[in-house]
KEDONU-244032 format. One line per 8 residues: number of its first residue (from 0); their letters; for each residue y, z, x of N, C-alpha, C. Coordinates in steps of 0.2 Angstrom, whole numbers, plus 2048, in hexadecimal, padded with zeros to 3 digits. Atoms other than C-alpha are relative to their C-alpha. Layout:
NUM	A	Y/Z/X/Y/Z/X/Y/Z/X ~ ...
This chain:
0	XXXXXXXX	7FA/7FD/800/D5E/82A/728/801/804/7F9 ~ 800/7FE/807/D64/835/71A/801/7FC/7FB ~ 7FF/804/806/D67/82E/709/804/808/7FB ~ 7FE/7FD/806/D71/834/6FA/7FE/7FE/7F9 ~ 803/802/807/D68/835/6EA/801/806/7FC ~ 800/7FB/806/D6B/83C/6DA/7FB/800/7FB ~ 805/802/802/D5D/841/6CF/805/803/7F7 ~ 7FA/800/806/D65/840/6BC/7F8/7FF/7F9
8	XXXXXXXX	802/802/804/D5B/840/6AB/805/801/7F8 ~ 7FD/801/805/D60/838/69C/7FF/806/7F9 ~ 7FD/7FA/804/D67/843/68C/7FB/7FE/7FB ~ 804/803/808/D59/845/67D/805/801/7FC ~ 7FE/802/805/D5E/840/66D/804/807/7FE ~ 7FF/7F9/805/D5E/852/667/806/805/804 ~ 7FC/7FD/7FD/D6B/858/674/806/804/7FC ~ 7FB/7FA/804/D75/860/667/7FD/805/7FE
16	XXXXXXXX	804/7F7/801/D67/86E/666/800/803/804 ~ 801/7FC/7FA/D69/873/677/804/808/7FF ~ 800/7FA/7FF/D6D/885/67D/808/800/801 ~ 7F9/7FF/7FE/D7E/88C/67A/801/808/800 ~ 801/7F8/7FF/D7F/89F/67F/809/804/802 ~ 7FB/7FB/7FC/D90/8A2/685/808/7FD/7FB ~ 7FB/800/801/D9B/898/679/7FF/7FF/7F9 ~ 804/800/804/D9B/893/667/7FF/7F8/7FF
24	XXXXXXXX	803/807/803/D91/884/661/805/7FB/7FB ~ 7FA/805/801/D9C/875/65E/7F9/7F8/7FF ~ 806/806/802/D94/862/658/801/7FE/803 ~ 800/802/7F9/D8E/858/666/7FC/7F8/7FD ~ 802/807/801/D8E/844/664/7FA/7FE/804 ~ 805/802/7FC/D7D/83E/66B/801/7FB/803 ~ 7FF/807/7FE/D82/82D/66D/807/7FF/804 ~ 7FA/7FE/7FD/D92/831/675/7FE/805/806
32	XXXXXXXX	801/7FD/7FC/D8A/83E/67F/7F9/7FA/805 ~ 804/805/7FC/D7D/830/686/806/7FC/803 ~ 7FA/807/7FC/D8C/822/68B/803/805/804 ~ 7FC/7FB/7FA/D95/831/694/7FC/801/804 ~ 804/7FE/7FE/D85/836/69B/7FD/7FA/806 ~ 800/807/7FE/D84/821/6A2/806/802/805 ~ 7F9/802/7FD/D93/822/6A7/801/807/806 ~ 801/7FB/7FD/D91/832/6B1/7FB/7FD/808
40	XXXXXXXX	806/802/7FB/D82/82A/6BA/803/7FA/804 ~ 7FC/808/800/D8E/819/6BD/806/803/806 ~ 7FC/7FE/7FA/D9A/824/6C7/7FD/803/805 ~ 804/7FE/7F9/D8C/82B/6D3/800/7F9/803 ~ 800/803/7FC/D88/81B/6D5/806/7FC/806 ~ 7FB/801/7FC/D99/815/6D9/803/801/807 ~ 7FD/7FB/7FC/D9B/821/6E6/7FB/801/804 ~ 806/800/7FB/D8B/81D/6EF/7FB/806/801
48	XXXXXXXX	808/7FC/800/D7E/828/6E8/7FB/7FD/7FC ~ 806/804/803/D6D/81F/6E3/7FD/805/7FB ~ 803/7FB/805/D69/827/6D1/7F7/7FE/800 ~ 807/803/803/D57/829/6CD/7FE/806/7FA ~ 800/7FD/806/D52/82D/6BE/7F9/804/7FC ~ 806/7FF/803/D46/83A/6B7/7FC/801/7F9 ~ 803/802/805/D39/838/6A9/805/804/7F7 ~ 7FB/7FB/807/D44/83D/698/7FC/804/7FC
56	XXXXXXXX	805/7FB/804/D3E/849/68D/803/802/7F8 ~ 7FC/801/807/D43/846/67B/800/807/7FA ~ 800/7F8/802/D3E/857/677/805/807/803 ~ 7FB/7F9/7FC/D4A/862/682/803/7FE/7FF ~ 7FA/802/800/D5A/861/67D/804/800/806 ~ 7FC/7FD/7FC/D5E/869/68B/801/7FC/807 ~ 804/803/7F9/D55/85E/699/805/7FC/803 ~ 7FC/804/7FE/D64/854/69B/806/806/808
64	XXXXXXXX	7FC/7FA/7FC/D6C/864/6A5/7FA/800/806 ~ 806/800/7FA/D5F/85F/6B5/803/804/807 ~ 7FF/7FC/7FA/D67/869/6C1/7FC/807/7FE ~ 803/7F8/800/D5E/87B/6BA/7FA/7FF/801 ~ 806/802/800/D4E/873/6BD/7FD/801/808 ~ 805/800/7F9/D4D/873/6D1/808/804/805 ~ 7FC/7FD/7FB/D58/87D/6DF/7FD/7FA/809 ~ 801/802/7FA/D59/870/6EE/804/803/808
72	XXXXXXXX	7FF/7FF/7FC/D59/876/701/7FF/7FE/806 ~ 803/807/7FB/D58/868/70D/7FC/7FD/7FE ~ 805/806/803/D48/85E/70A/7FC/804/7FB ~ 807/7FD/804/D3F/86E/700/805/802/7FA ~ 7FE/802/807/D41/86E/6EE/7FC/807/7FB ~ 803/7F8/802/D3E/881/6E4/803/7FD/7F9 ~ 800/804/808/D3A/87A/6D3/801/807/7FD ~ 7FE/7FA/805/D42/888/6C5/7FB/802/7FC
80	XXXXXXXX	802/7FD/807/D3A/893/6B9/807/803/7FA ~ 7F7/800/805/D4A/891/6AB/801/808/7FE ~ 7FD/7FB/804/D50/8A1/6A4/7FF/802/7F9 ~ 801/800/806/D4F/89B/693/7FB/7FB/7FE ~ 805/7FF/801/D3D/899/68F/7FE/7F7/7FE ~ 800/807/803/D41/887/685/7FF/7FC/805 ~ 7FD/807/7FD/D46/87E/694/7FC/800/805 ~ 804/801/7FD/D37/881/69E/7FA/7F9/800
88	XXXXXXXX	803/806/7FF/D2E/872/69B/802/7FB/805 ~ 7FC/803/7FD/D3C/86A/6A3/7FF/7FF/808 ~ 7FF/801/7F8/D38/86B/6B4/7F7/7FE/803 ~ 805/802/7FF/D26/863/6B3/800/7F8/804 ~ 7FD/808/7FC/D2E/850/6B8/803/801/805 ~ 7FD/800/7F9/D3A/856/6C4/7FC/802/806 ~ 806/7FF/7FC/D2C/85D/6CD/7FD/7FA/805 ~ 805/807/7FF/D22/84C/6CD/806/7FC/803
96	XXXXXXXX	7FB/805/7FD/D34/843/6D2/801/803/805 ~ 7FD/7FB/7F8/D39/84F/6E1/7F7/7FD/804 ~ 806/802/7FD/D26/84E/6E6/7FF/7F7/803 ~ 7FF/808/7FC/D27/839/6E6/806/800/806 ~ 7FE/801/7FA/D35/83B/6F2/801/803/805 ~ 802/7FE/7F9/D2D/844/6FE/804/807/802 ~ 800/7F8/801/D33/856/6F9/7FB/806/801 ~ 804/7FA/802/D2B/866/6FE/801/805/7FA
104	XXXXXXXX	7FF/7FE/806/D29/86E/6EE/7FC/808/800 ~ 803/7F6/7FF/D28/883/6EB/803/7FF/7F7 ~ 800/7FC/806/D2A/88B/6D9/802/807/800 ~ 7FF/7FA/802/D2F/89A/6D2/7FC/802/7FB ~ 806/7FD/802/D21/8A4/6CB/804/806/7F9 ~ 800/7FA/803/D22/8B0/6BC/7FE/808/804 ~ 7FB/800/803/D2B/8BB/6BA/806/801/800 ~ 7FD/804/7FC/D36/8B3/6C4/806/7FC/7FA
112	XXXXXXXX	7FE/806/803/D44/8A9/6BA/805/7FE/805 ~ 7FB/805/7FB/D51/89D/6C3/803/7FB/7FD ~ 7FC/807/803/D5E/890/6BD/801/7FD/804 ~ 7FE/803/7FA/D62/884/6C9/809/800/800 ~ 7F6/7FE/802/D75/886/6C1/802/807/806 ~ 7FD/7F8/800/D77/898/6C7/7FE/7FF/809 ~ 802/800/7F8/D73/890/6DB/805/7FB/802 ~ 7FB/804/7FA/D82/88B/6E4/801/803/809
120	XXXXXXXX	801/7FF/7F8/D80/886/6F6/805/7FB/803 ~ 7F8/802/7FA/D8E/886/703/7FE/7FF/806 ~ 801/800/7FA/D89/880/713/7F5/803/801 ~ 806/800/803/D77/889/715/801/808/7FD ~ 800/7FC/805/D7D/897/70A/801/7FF/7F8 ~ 7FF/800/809/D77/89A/6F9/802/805/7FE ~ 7FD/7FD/807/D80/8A3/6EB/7FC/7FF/7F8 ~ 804/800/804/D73/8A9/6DE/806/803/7FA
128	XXXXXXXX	7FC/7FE/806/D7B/8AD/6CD/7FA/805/7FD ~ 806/7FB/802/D71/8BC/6C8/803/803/7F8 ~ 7FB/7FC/805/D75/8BD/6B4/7FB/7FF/7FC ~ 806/802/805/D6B/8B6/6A3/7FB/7FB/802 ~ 804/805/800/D63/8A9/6AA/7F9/800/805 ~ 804/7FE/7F7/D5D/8AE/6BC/800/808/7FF ~ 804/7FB/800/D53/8BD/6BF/801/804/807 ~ 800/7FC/7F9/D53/8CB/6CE/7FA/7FD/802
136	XXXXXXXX	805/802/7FF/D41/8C4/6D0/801/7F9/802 ~ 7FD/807/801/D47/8B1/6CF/805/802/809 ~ 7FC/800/7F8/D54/8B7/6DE/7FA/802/805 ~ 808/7FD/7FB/D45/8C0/6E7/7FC/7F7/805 ~ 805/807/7FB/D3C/8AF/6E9/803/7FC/803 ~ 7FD/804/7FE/D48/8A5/6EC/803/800/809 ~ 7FF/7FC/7F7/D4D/8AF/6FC/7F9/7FE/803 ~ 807/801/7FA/D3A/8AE/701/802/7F8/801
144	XXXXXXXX	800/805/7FE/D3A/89C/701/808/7FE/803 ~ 7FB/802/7FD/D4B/899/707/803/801/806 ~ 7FF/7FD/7FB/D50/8A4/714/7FC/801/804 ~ 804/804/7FA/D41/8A0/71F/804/7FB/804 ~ 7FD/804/7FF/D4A/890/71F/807/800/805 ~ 7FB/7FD/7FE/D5A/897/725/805/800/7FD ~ 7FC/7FD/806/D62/89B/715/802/805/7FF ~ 7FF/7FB/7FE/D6D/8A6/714/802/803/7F7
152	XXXXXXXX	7FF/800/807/D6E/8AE/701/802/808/7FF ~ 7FA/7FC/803/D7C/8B7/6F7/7FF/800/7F9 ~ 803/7FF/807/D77/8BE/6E6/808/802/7FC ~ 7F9/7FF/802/D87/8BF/6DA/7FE/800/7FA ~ 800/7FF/806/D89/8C5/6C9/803/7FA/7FB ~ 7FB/805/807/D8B/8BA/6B9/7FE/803/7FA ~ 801/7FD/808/D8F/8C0/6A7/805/7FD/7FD ~ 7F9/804/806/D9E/8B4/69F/7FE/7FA/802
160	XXXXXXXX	802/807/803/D95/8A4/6A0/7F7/7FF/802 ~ 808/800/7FE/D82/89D/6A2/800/800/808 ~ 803/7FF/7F8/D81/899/6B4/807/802/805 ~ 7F9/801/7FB/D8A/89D/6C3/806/7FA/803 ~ 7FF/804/800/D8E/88C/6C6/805/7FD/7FA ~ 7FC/801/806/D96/88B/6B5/808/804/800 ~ 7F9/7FB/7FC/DA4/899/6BE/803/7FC/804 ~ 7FC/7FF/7FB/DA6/892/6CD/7FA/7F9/804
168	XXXXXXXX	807/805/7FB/DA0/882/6DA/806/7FE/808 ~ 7FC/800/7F9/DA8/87E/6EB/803/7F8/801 ~ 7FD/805/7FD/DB3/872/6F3/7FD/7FD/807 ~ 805/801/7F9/DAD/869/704/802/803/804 ~ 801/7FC/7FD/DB5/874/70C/7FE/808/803 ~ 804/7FB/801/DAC/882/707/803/805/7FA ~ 7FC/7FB/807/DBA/88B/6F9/7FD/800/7FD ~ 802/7FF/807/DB2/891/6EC/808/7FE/7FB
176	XXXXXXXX	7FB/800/804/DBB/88B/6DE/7FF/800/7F7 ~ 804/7FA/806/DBC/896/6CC/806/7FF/7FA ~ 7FF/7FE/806/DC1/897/6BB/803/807/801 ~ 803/7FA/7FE/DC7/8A9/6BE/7FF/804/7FA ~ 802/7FC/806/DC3/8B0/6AC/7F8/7FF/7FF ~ 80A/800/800/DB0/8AA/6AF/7FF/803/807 ~ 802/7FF/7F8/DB0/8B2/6C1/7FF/807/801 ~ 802/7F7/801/DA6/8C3/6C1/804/802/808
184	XXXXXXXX	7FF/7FC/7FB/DA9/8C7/6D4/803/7FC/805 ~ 7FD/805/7FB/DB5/8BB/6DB/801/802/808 ~ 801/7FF/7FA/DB5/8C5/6EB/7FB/7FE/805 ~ 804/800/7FB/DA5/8C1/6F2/800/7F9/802 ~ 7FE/80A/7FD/DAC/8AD/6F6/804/801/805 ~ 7FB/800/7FB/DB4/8AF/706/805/7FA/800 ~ 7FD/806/7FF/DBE/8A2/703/801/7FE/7F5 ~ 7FF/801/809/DC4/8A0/6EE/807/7FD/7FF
192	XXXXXXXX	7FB/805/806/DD1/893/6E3/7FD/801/7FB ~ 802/800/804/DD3/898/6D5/803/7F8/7FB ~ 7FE/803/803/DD4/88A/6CA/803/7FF/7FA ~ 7FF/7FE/809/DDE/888/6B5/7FD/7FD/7FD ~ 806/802/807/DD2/880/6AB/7FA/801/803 ~ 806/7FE/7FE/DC2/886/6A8/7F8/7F9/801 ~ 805/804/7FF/DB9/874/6AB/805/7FC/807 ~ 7FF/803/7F7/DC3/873/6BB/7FC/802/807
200	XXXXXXXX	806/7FB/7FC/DB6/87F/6C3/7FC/7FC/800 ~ 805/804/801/DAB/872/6C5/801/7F8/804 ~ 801/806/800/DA7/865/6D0/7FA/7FC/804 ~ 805/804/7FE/D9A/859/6D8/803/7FD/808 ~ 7FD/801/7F8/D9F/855/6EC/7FF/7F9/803 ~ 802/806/7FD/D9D/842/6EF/800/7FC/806 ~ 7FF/803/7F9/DA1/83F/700/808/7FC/800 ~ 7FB/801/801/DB1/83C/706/807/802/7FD
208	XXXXXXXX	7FA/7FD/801/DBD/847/700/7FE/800/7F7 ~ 800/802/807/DB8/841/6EE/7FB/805/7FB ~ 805/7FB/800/DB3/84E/6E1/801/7FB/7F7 ~ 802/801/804/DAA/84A/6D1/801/805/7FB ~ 7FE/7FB/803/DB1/853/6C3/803/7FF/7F8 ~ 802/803/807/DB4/854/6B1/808/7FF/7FD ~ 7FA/802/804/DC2/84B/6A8/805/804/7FC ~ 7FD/7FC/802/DC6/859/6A0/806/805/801
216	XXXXXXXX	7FA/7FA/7FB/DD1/863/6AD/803/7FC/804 ~ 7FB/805/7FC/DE0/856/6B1/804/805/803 ~ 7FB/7FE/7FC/DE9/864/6B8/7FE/803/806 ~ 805/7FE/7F9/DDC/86A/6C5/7FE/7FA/803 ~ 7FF/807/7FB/DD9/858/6CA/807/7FF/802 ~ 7F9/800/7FC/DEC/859/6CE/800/805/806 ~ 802/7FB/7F9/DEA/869/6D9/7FA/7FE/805 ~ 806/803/7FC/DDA/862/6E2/803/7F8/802
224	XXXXXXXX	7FB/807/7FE/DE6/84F/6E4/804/804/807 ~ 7FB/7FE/7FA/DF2/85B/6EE/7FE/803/803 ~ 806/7FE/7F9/DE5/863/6F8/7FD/7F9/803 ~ 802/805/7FB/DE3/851/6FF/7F5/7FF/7FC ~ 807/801/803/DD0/850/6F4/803/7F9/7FB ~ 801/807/806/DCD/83F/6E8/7FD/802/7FA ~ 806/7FD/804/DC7/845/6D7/7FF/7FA/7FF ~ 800/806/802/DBE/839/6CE/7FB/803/7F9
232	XXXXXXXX	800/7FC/807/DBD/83E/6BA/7FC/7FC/7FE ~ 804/803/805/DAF/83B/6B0/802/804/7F8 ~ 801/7FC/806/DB0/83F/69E/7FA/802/7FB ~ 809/7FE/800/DA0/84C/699/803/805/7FB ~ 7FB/7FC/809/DAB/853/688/7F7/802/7FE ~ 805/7FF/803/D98/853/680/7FC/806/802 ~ 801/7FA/7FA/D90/85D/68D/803/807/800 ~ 7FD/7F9/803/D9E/869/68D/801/804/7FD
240	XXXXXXXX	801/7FC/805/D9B/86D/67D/7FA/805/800 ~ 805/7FD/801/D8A/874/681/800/802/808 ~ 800/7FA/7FC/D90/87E/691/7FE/7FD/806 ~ 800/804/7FA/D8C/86F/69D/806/7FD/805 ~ 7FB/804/7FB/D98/868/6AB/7FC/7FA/807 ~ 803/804/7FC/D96/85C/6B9/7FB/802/804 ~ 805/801/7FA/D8B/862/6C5/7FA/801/7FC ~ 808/7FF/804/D7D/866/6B5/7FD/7FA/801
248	XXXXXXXX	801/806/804/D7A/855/6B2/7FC/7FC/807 ~ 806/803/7FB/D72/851/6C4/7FE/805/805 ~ 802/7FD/7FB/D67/858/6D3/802/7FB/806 ~ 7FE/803/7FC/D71/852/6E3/7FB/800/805 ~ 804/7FF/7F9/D65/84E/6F2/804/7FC/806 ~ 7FD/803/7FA/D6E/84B/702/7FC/802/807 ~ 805/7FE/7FA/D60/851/70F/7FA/7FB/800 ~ 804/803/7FE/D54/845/70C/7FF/7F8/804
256	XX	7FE/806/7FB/D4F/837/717/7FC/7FB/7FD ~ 802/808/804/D4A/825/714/7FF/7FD/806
């Protein structure tokens, strides 16, 4: 039967050196961003997702942001080539973790780039973010390997924050839902809410109406309350400093079987 698992890695020390491109660099507690980072992983569990955790890497600051590392589509698992040249190391464990759970595993090839941020999928379409990080090349592959499958891919511009993902992520019902000052071309979401804080854009789909989302936007969890949805607020302050939100912080798998 299927299973819900999160694949999540723990924050290196150095996380205050990570990559900040679109805002300005502010001071980020390490030991504050680990107990957040706990506690983040403590709310999957909560809510019936089995974390498993892959190998840390005390050297990437960045490596705690495990979603840019792999694009999952059913059970095949398209390991990224990052954007930002640093954070390529980073997807050598996730590989080895997706492959233990019995993942078919594809790559993105130079000169090819891909964040897994800039990949939001609605049903079996994806919405590729074609900006800094992700490539016209990067889009290219990612169609080859996916649309066999029966994927259906929408390429969409980004240029006011890193990832597409960082604009814009969906409800279960399929709404895209946006910041609209980080939203290059909010027409192409056949379906859009805008939302007023720019970390209300953001959430993680737990099953059950319940959406994972960051503490930061009390007044977008009220609007998503009266849409008949549950939020359920973690606080990821450190993270946000360095251009992170809830869905960076893990790779959901819900196709695989056990």
């Amino acid at each position: 039967m299927p299973s819900r698992k999160a694949l999540i890695r723990r924050p290196s020390p150095g996380i205050a050196e990570g990559l900040v491109s679109h805002s300005e660099r502010s001071s980020v507690d390490a030991d504050l961003a680990l107990l957040q980072w706990e506690m983040y992983a403590e709310a999957l569990r909560e809510h019936g997702w089995e974390t498993i955790e892959t190998e840390p890497l005390d050297e990437c600051p960045d490596g705690v942001f495990v979603e840019d590392t792999v694009v999952m589509f059913r059970n095949v698992a398209l390991i990224t080539r990052p954007g930002a040249e640093s954070r390529r190391p980073e997807t050598v464990t996730v590989e080895e973790s997706l492959a233990r759970l019995g993942c078919s595993v594809n790559w993105i090839w130079e000169p090819g780039t891909l964040d897994g941020g800039d990949v939001l999928k609605i049903g079996d379409t994806l919405y590729v973010g074609r900006g800094d990080r992700t490539n016209a090349a990067g889009v290219q592959q990612l169609r080859a390997v996916f649309e066999p499958l029966g994927a259906r891919i929408v390429a969409v511009p980004v240029s006011r924050v890193p990832h597409l993902k960082s604009a814009v992520t969906a409800l279960p019902d399929g709404t895209v839902i946006g910041y609209p000052p980080h939203i290059d071309a909010p027409s192409v979401f056949p379906r859009h809410l805008p939302v007023p804080e720019q970390s209300g854009a953001h959430v993680v789909l737990l099953g059950g109406g319940r959406l994972l989302m960051a503490a930061s936007a009390p007044k977008t969890a009220e609007l998503f309350s009266d849409l008949g949805y549950q939020p359920v607020p973690v606080d990821i302050s450190e993270f946000e400093k360095l251009e992170g939100c809830v869905t960076c912080l893990s790779v959901r798998l819900r196709e695989l079987s056990v």
